[in-house]
C-alpha positions in Angstrom: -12.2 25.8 7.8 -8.9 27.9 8.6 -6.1 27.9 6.6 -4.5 26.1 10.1 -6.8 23.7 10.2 -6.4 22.7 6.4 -2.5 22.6 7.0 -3.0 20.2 10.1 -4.9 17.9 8.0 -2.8 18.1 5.7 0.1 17.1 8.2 -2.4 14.2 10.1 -3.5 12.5 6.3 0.7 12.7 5.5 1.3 10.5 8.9 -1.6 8.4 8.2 -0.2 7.0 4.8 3.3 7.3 6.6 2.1 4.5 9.4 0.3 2.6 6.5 3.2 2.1 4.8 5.7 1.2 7.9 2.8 -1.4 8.9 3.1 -3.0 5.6 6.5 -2.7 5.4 6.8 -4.4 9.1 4.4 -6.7 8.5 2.3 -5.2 11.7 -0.8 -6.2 10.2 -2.7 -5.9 13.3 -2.1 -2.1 13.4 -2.2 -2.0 9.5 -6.1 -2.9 9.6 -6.6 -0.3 12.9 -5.7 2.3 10.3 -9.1 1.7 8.6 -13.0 2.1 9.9 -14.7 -0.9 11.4 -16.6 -0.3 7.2 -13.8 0.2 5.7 -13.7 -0.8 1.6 -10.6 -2.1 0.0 -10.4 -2.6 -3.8 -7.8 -3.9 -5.8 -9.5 -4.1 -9.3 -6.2 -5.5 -11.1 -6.7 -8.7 -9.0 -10.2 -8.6 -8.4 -10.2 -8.4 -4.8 -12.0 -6.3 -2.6 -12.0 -6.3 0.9 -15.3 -4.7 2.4 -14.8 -4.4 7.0 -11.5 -4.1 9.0 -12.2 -8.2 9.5 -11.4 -9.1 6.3 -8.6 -6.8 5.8 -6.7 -7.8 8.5 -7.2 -11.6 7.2 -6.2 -11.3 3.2 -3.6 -8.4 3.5 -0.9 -11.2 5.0 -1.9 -13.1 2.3 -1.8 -10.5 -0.3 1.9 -8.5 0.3 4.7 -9.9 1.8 8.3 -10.7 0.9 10.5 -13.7 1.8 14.0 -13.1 1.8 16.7 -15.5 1.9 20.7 -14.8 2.8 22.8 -17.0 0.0 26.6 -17.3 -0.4 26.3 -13.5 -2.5 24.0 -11.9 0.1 20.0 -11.3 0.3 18.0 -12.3 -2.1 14.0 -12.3 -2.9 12.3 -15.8 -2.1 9.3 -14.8 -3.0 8.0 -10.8 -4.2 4.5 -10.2 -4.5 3.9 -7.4 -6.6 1.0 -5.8 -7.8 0.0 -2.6 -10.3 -0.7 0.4 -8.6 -0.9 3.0 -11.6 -1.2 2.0 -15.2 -1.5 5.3 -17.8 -1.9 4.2 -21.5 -2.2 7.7 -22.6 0.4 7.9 -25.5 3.5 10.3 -24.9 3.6 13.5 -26.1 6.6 15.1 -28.4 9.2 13.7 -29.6 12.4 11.7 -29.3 15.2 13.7 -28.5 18.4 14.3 -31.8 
């Protein structure tokens, strides 16, 4: 593989998890699952769920992220937030507090 070609995949892996992440955040979820294989394999080991075909992706990630806003009297507010742990790192710190 060129140097080139590793820089455009690079570049085309970049946009992929850019459209990923404006289909979630659009709640496009019919282009959010064409950004997977027909086979793709979804975990999410913090809530147990695992998705295993474009199918079933498309049908749980509406139910799994979403937002509901609602406009009050001191502007937006969450509704409802669904959250969920993408990194957890229990190694302990290193150093020392600073003065």
């Amino acid at each position: 593989m060129s140097d080139f070609e590793a820089i455009a995949d690079r570049v085309e892996i970049e946009a992929l998890r850019g459209e990923f992440t404006d289909a979630v955040m659009m709640h496009d979820y019919d282009r959010f699952a064409t950004l997977f294989t027909e086979d793709a394999v979804v975990r999410i080991p913090d809530a147990n769920i695992g998705f295993t075909s474009r199918e079933e992706l498309r049908a749980g990630i509406e139910r799994l992220h979403h937002d509901r806003y609602q406009r009050t009297p001191d502007g937006w507010t969450f509704a409802e937030r669904v959250d969920e742990v993408r990194y957890v790192d229990s190694a302990p710190l290193t150093g020392s507090a600073p003065g």
